[in-house]
C-alpha positions as CSV (number, residue, x, y, z in Angstrom):
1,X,9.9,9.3,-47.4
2,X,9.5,13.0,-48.0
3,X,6.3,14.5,-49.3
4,X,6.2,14.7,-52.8
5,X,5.1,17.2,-55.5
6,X,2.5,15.9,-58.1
7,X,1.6,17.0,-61.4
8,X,-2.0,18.3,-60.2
9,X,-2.3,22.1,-60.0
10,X,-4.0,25.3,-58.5
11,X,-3.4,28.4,-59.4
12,X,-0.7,30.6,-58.2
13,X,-2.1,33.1,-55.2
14,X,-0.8,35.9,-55.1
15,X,1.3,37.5,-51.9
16,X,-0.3,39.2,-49.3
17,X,0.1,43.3,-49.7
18,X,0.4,45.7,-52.8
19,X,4.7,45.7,-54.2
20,X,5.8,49.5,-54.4
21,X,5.1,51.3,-57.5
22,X,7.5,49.4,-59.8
23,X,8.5,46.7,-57.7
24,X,8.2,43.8,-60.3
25,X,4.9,41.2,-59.0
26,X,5.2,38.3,-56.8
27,X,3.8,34.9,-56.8
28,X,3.5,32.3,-54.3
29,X,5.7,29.2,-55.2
30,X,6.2,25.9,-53.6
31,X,9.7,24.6,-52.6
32,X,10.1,20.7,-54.0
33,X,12.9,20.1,-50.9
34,X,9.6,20.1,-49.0
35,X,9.9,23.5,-46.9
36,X,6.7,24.9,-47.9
37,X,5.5,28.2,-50.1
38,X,7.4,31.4,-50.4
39,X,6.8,34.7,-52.0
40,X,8.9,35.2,-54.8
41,X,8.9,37.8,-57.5
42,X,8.1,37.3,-60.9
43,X,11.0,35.8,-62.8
44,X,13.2,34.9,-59.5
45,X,15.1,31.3,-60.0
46,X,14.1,28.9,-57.6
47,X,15.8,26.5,-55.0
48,X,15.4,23.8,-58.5
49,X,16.8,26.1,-60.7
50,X,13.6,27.3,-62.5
51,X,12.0,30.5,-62.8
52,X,9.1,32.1,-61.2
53,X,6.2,32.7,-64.0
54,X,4.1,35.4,-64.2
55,X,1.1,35.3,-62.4
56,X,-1.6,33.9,-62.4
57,X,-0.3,30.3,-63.2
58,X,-1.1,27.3,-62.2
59,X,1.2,25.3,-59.4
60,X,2.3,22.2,-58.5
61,X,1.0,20.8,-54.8
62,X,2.2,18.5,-52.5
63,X,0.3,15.0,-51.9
64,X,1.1,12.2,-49.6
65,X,3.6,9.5,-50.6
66,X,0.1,6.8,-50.6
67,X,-3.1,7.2,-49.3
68,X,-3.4,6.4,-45.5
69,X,-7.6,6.2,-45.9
70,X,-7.4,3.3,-48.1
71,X,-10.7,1.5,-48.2
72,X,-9.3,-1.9,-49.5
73,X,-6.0,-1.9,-47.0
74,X,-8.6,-1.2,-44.0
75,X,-10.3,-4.3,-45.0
76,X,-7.5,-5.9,-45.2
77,X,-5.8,-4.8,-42.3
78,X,-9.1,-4.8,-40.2
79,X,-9.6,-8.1,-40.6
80,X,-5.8,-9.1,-39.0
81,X,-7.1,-6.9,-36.1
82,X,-10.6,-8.5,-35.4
83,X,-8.4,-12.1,-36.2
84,X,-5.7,-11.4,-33.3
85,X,-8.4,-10.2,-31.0
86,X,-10.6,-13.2,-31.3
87,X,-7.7,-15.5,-31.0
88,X,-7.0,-13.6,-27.9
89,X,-10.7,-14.1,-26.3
90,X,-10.3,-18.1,-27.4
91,X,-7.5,-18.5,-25.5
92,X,-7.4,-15.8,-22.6
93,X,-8.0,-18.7,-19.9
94,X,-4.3,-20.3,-21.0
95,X,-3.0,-16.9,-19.6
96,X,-1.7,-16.2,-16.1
97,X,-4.4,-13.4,-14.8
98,X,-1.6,-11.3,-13.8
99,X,1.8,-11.5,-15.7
100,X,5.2,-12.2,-13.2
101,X,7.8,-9.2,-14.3
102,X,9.6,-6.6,-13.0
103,X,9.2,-3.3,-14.1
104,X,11.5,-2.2,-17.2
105,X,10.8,-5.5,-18.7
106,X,9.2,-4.2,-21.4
107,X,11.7,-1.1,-22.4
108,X,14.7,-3.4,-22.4
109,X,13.1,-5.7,-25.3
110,X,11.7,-2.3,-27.7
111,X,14.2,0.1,-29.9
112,X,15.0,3.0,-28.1
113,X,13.9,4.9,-31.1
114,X,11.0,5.0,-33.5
115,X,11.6,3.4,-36.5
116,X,12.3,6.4,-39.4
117,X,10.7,4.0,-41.9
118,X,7.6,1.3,-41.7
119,X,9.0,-2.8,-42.4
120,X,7.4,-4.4,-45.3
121,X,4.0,-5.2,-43.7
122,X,4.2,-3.6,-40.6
123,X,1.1,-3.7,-38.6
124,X,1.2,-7.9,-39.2
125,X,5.0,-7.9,-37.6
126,X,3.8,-5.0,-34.6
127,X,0.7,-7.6,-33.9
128,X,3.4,-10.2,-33.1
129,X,5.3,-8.1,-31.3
130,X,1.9,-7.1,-29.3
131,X,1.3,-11.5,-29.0
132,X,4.7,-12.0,-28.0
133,X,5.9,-8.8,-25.9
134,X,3.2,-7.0,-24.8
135,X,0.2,-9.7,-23.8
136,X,2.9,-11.5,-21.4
137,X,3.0,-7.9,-19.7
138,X,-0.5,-7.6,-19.1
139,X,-3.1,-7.9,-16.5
140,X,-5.8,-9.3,-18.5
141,X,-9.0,-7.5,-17.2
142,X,-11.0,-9.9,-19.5
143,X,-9.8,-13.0,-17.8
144,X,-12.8,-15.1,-16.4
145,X,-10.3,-15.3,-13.2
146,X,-10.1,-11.6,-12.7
147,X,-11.9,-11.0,-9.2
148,X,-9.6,-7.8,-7.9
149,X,-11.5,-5.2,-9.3
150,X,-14.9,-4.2,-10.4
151,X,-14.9,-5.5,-13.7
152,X,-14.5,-3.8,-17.1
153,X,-16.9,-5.1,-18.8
154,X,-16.6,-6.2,-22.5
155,X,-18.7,-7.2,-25.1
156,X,-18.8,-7.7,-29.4
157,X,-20.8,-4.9,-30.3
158,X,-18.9,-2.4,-27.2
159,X,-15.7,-3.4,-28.8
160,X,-17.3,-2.7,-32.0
161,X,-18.9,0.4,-31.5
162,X,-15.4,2.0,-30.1
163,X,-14.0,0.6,-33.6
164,X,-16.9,2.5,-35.2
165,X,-16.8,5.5,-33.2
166,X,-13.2,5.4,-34.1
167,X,-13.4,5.2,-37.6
168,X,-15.8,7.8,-37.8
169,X,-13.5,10.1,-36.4
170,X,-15.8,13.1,-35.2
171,X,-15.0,15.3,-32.9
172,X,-18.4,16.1,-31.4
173,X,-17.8,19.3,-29.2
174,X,-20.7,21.7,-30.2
175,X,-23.7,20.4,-32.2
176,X,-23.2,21.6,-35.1
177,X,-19.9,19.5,-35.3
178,X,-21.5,16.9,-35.4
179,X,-25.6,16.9,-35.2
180,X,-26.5,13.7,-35.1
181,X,-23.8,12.6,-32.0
182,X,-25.4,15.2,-30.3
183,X,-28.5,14.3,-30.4
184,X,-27.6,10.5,-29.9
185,X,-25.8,11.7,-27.0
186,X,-29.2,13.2,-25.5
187,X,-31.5,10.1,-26.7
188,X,-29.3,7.2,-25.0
189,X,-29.0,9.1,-22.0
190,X,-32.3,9.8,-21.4
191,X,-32.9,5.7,-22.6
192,X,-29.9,4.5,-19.8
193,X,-31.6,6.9,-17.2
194,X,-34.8,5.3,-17.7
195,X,-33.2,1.9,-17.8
196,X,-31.5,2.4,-14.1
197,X,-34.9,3.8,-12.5
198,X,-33.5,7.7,-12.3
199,X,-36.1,10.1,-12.0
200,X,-37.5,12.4,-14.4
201,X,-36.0,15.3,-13.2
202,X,-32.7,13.8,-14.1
203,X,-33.6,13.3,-17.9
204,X,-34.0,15.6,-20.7
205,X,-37.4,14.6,-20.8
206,X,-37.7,16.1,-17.3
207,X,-36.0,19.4,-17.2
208,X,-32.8,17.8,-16.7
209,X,-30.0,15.9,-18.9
210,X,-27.2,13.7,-19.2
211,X,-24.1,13.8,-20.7
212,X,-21.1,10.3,-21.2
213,X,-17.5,11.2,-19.7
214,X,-14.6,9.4,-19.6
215,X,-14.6,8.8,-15.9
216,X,-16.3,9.2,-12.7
217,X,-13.4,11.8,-11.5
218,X,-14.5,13.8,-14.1
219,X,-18.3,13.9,-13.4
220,X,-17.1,14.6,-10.0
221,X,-14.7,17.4,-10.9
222,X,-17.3,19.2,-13.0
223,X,-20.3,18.8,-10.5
224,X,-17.7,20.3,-7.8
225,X,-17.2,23.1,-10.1
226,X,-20.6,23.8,-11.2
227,X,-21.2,23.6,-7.2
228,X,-18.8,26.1,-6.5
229,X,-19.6,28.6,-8.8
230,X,-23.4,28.2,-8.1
231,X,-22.0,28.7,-4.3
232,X,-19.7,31.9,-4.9
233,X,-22.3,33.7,-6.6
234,X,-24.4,33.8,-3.7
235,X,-21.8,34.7,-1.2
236,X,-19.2,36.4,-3.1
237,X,-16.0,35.0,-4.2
238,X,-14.0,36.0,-1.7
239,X,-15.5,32.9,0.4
240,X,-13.8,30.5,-1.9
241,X,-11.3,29.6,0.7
242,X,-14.4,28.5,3.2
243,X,-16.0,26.2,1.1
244,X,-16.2,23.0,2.6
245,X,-16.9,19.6,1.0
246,X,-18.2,16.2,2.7
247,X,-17.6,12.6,2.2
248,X,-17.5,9.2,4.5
249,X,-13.7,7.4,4.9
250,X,-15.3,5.1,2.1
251,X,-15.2,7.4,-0.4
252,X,-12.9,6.9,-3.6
253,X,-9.8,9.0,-3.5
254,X,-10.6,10.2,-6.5
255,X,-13.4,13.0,-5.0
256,X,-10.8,14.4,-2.9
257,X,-8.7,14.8,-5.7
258,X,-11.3,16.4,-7.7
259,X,-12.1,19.0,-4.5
260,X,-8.4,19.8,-4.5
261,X,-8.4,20.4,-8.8
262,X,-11.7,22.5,-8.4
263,X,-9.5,25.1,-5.7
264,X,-10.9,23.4,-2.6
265,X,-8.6,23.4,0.4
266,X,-7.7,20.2,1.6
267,X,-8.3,21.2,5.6
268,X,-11.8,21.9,4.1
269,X,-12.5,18.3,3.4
270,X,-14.5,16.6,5.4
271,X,-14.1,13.0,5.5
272,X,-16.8,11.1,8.1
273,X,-15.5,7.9,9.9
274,X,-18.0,4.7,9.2
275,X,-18.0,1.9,11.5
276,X,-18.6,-2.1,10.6
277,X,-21.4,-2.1,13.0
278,X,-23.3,0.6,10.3
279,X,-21.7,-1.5,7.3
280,X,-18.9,1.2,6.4
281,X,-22.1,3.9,5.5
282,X,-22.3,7.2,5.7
283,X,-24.0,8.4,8.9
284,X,-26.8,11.7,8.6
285,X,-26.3,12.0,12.0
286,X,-22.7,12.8,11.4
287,X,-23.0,14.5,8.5
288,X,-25.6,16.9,10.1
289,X,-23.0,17.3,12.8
290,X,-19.9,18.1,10.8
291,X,-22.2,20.4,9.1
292,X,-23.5,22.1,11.8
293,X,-20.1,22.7,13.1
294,X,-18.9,24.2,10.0
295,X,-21.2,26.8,9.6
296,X,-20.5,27.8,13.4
297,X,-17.2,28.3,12.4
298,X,-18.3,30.6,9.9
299,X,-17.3,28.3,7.3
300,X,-19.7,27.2,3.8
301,X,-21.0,23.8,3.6
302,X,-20.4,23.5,-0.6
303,X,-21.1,19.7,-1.6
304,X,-21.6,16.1,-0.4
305,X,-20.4,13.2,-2.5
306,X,-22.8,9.9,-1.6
307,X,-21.7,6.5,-3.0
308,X,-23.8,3.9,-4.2
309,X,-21.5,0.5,-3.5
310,X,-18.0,1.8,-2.5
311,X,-14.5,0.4,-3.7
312,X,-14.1,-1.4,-0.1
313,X,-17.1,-3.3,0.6
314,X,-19.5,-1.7,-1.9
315,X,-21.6,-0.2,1.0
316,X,-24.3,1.8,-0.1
317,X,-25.1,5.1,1.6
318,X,-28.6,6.3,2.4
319,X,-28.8,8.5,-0.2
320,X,-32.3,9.8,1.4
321,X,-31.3,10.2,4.7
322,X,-28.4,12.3,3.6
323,X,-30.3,14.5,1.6
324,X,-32.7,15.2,4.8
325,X,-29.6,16.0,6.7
326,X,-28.4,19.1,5.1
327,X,-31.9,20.1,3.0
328,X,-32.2,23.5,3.4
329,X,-28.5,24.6,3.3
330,X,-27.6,24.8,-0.3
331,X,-25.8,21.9,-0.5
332,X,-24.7,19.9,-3.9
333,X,-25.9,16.2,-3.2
334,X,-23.9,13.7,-5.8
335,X,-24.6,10.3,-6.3
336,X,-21.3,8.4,-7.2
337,X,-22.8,5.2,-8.3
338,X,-19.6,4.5,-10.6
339,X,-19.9,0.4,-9.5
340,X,-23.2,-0.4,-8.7
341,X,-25.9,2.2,-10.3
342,X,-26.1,-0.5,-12.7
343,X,-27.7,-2.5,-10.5
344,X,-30.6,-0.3,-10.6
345,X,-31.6,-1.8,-14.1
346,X,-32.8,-4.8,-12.0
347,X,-36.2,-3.7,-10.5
348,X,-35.4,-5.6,-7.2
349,X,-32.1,-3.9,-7.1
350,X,-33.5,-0.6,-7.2
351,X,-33.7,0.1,-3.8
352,X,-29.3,0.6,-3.9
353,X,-30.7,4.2,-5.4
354,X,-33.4,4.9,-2.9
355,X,-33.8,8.5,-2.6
356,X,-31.8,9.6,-5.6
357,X,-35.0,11.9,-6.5
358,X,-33.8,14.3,-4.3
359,X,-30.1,14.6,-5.4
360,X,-28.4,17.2,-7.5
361,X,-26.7,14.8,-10.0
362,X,-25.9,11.0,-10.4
363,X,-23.4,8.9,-11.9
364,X,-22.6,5.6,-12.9
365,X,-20.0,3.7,-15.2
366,X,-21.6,1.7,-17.9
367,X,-18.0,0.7,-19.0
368,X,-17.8,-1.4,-15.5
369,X,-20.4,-3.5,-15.8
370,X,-23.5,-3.0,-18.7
371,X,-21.2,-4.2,-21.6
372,X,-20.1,-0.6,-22.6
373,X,-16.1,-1.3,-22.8
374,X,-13.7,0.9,-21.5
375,X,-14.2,4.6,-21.1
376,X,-17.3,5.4,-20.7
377,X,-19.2,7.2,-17.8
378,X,-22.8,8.9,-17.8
379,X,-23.5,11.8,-15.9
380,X,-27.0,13.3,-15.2
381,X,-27.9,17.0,-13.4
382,X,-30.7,18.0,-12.5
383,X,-29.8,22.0,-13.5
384,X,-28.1,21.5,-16.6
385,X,-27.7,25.6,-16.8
386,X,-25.3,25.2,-13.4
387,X,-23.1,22.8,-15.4
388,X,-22.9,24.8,-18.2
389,X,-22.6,28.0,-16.5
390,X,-19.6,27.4,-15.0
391,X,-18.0,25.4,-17.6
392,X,-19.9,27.0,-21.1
393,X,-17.4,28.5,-23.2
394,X,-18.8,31.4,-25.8
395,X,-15.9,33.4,-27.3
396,X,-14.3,31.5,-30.2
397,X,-16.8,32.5,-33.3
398,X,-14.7,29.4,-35.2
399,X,-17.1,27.0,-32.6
400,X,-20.5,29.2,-33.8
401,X,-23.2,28.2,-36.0
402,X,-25.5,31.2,-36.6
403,X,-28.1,28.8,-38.0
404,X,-28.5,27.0,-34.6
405,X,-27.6,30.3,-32.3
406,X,-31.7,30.5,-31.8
407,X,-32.5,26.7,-31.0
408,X,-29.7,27.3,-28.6
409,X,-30.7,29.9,-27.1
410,X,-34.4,28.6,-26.6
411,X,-32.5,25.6,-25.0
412,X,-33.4,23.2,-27.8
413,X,-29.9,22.9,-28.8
414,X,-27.0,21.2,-26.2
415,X,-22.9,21.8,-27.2
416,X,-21.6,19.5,-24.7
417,X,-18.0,21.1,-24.8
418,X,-19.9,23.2,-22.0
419,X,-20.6,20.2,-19.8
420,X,-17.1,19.0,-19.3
421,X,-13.8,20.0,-18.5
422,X,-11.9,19.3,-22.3
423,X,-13.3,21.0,-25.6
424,X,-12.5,17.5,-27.8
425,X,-14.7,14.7,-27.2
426,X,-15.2,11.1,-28.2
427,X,-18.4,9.8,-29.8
428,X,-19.1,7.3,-27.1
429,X,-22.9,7.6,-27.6
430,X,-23.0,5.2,-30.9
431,X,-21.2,2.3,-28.9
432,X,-23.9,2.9,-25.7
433,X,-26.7,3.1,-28.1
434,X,-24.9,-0.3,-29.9
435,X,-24.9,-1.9,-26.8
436,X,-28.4,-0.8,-25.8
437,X,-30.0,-1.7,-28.9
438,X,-28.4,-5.1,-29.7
439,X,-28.6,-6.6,-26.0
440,X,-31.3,-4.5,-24.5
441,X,-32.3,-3.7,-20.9
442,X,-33.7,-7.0,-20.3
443,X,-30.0,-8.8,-21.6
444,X,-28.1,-6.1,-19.4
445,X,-30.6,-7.7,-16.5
446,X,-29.3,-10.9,-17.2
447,X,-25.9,-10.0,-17.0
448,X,-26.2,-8.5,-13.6
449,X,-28.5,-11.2,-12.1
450,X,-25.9,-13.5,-13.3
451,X,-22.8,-12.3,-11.3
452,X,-25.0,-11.6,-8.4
453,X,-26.1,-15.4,-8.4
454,X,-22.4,-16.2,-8.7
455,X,-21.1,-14.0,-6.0
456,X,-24.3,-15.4,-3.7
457,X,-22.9,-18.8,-4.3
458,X,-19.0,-17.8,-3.6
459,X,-20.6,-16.2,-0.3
460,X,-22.2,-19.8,0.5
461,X,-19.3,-21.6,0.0
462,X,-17.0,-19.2,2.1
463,X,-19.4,-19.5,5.0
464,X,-19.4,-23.4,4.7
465,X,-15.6,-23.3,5.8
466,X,-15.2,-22.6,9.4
467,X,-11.8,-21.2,9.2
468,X,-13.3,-18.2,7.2
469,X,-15.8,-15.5,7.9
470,X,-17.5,-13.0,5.5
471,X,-17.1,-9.7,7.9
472,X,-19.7,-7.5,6.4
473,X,-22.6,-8.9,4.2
474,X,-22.3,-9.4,0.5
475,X,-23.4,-6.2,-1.4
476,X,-24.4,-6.9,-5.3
477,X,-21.5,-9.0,-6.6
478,X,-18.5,-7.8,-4.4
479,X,-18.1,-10.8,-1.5
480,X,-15.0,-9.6,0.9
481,X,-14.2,-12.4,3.5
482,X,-10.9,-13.6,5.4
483,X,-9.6,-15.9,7.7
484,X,-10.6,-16.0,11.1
485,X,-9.9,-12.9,12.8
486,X,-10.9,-15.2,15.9
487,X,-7.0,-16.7,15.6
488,X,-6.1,-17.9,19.3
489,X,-2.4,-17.0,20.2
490,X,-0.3,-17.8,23.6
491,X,1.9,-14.9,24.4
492,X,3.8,-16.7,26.8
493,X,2.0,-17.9,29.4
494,X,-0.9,-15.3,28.5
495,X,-4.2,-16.8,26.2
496,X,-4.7,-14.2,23.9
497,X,-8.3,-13.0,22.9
498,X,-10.4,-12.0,20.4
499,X,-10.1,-8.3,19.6
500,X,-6.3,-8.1,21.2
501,X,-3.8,-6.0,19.4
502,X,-1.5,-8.9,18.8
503,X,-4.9,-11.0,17.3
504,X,-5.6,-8.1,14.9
505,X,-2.3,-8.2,13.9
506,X,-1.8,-11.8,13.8
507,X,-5.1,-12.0,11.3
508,X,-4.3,-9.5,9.4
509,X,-0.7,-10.2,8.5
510,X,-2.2,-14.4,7.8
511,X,-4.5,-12.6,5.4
512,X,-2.6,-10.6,3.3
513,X,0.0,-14.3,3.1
514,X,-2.8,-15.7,2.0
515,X,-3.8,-13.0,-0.8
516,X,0.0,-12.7,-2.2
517,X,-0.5,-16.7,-2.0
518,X,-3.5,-17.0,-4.3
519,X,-2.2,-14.3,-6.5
520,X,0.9,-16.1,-7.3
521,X,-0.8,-19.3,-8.5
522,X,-1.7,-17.0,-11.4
523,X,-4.9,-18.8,-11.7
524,X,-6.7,-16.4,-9.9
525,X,-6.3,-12.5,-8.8
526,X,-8.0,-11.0,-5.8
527,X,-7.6,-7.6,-4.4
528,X,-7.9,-6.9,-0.5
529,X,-8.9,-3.5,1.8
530,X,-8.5,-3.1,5.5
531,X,-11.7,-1.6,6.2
532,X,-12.2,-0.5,10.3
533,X,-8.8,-1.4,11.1
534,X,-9.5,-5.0,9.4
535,X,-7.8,-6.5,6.1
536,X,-10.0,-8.4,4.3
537,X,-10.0,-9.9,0.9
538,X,-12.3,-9.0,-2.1
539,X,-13.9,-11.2,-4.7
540,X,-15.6,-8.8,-7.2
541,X,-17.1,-10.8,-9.7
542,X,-18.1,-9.0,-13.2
543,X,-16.1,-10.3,-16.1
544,X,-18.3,-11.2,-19.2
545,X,-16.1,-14.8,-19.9
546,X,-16.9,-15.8,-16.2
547,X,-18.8,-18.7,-15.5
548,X,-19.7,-20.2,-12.3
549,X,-16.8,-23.2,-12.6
550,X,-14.3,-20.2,-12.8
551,X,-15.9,-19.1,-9.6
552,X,-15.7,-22.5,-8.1
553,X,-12.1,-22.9,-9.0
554,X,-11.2,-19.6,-7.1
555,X,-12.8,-21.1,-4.2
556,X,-10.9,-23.9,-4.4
557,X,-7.1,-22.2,-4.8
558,X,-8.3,-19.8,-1.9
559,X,-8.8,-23.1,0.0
560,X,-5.9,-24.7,-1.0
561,X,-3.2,-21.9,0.0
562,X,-5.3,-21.4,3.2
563,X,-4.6,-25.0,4.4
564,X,-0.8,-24.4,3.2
565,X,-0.6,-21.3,4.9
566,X,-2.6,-21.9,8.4
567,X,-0.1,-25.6,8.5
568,X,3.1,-23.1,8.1
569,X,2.1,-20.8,10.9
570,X,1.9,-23.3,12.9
571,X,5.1,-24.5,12.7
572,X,7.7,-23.1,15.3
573,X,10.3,-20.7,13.8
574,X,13.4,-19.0,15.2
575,X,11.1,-16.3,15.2
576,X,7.6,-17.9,16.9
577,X,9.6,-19.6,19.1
578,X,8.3,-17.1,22.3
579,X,4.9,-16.4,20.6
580,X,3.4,-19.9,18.9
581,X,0.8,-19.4,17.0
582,X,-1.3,-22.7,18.0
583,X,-4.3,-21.5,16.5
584,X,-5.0,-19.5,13.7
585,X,-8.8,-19.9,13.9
586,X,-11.3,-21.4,15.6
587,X,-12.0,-25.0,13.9
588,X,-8.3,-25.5,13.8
């Protein structure tokens, strides 16, 4: 439907310049096919066949076909919405965790083409299509059965505080866009820092501030950044191509691929073995080394990303320690606490953040496990000027409010456009603040003390079962065990033994069997690492819908594909006919 032309008017504006002396006046007029105004002079026939009147007259404007703000049709329509996701939450056990298709499933059952024109009702028929189309395709993240991962954690009020935030529609870039985000911005910051233990120095209260990203890539790219230009204003810019950037073989890809967006080299990231006899943490003593040899070389130690419970194993590194290692040297210290800084609202938990009151800057994702639905990630520096120095922006006079240039110059004022990489920005402060006010710190305790009790008693049961072993201790709610890496193989005449290639190999492959096993049931979905050369299988357990019989259950399928697995492998193939596996663990 083309946009149409009502009766309400404005009057005529006049066109742009002064006509030559008796060059007869010219109006603007709007085209009704729908191409827009025109400058036309007086008494010109149009595109309809009418004439252009003398000006000033009143026109005719274009409106919308119906409005698409329609306070009654949003109730309406809301309501199907809120309906179909609340059917979805009743019944999201009856799913398969993961879905069993092939990719291009989905393409070969949608139009290739939008449609040029809505169907009578049409977000009622595209819910069906999303029931019977899309929510086969999924992973469901909200499953009580969905172990892989660190959870996303989802709540009522997080999944109605992105509704609000959505409906409000701000675009909070610069305070005076929006006043009041901003200052909720600053207020639940300071209220989540205080909540996780951080320091004062981290806070606005303190001399510092925090700001909510989307992700923790992002609060690593722009401490990277602020790093780096901090760095090349000491020793000139030509030294950009010696700045050098530390992290353990833990790490989540995703720093490296900040260093490389920030201009960093990739030779001049340094990546620190760990070993399972230090529980997959950062050494000092390396980093010190690796350090020391850089700046020998002539080379600039620029930043060191520590992790507070990493993908793998959620190891935690001693933040302190590190800090001590290369104090005195200039270097950034962040705190990727993206998993388990949440942990810190628990005060006998605090200890994962030991040390933090020495760092540089700190995040954490309240999306992934304090109720905060996806995105949502909350940064704090301790030098907010080096964040905004390198990303502040102050040349568009569109993005100026004179009557806050003062407070902002006295610092009372923050535009977070110049704390992050994008100029847009979502209001995710009113669904934090939601969630903080309507479940409080001591209901976000209760969910993390939960899922650690869970994961405690999924680490109990695993070490009841002599064919398994949990190979580095349970951190927070993350249990990663396996089979017996002990399996016992004859190689001929020759008893193999522990720690032999061909064992290794042997476990590992019977591991990840065992994985793809459990993870085509459907009724449960792991995830695995191979941490020092070992694969391993993770339990992360987070979701808001899990209870401890989901957790028991998991145990059970893990058993059950274990005992079908271990009695296959020792069955003599065409190909195990030379190398018999007549043990694949110790109990066996």
């Amino acid at each position: 439907m083309g946009v149409a032309v009502t009766a309400e008017v404005v009057h005529a504006r006049s066109c742009k310049g002064t006509p030559p002396v008796g060059a007869a006046a010219s109006v603007m007029v709007w085209d009704g096919a729908g191409q827009g105004y025109s400058c036309q002079p007086v008494g010109t026939t149009t595109a309809n066949g009418g004439t252009t009147p003398a000006a000033p007259v009143a026109i005719a404007m274009p409106s919308l076909p119906h409005p698409l703000l329609d306070a009654d049709e949003f109730r309406r329509q809301g309501r199907l919405v809120v309906d179909f996701i609340a059917d979805y939450y009743a019944r999201i056990d009856e799913y398969p965790v993961r879905p069993a298709v092939a990719p291009g499933f989905l393409a070969r059952q949608l139009p290739e083409t939008a449609p040029a024109r809505p169907e009578p009702d049409a977000l009622a028929a595209a819910l069906r299509d999303v029931r019977d189309l899309i929510l086969p395709g999924v992973t469901h993240w909200q499953s009580p059965r969905h172990f892989a991962h660190f959870a996303a954690t989802a709540s009522n009020v997080g999944a109605l505080g992105e509704a609000l935030a959505a409906g409000l529609n701000i675009n909070p870039f610069t305070w005076a866009a929006s006043p009041a985000a901003t200052e909720l911005e600053v207020v639940v910051t300071d209220w989540l820092g205080k909540a996780l233990h951080l320091p004062e120095s981290l806070l606005f209260s303190g001399g510092g501030g925090g700001t909510l990203l989307g992700t923790s890539c992002e609060a690593m790219l722009c401490t990277i950044v602020a790093a780096r230009d901090r760095k090349l204003a000491e020793v000139g810019e030509e030294r950009m191509g010696d700045l050098v950037v530390y992290c353990s073989d833990q790490t989540h890809f995703s720093f490296q691929k900040a260093a490389r967006i920030a201009g960093i080299r990739r030779g001049n990231c340094r990546e620190i073995p760990t070993s399972m006899e230090a529980g997959f943490t950062l050494s000092p003593k390396a980093l010190a080394a690796a350090v020391r040899a850089d700046e020998a070389a002539g080379r600039v130690p620029l930043f060191l990303c520590a992790t507070v419970g990493t993908t793998p194993t959620a190891a935690v590194d001693p933040v302190r320690e590190l800090c001590a290692a290369v104090a005195g040297r200039g270097v950034w210290v962040h705190v990727d606490a993206a998993y388990a800084g949440a942990a810190s609202v628990c005060p006998e938990l605090r200890h994962a953040v030991a040390g933090v009151e020495r760092v540089d800057s700190f995040s954490t994702n309240p999306h992934k496990w304090l109720l905060a639905n996806m995105d949502c990630c909350a940064l704090w520096v301790r030098r907010p000027a080096a964040l905004t120095a390198a990303l502040g922006t102050d040349h568009d006079v569109i993005l100026k409010d004179p009557s806050a240039q003062a407070a902002q110059e006295g610092g009372a004022v923050v535009d977070y456009k110049d704390w992050q990489v994008a100029l847009s920005r979502r209001f995710r402060a009113l669904k934090l603040w939601l969630v903080l006010r309507c479940h409080g710190v001591e209901g976000l305790r209760g969910l993390v003390r939960a899922h650690v009790r869970m994961a405690a008693a999924f680490e109990a049961m695993v070490r009841t079962d002599a064919r398994f072993e949990v190979p580095v201790p349970r951190q927070f709610a993350l249990v990663c065990f396996r089979l017996r890496a002990a399996a016992v193989l004859v190689v001929g005449e020759k008893r193999a033994r522990d720690g032999d290639d061909e064992v290794v190999t042997a476990g590992n492959e019977l591991n990840r069997r065992l994985l793809e096993a459990v993870n085509a049931t459907g009724r449960v979905y792991m995830s695995s690492a191979v941490v020092g050369g070992t694969y391993i299988l993770r339990c992360a357990i987070g979701n808001s819908l899990t209870e401890e019989r989901h957790v028991r259950e998991a145990w059970s399928v893990v058993q059950e594909q274990a005992t079908a697995i271990l009695a296959a492998a020792r069955r003599p193939t065409a190909r195990t006919n030379r190398r018999t596996v007549r043990r694949a663990h110790a109990a066996l």
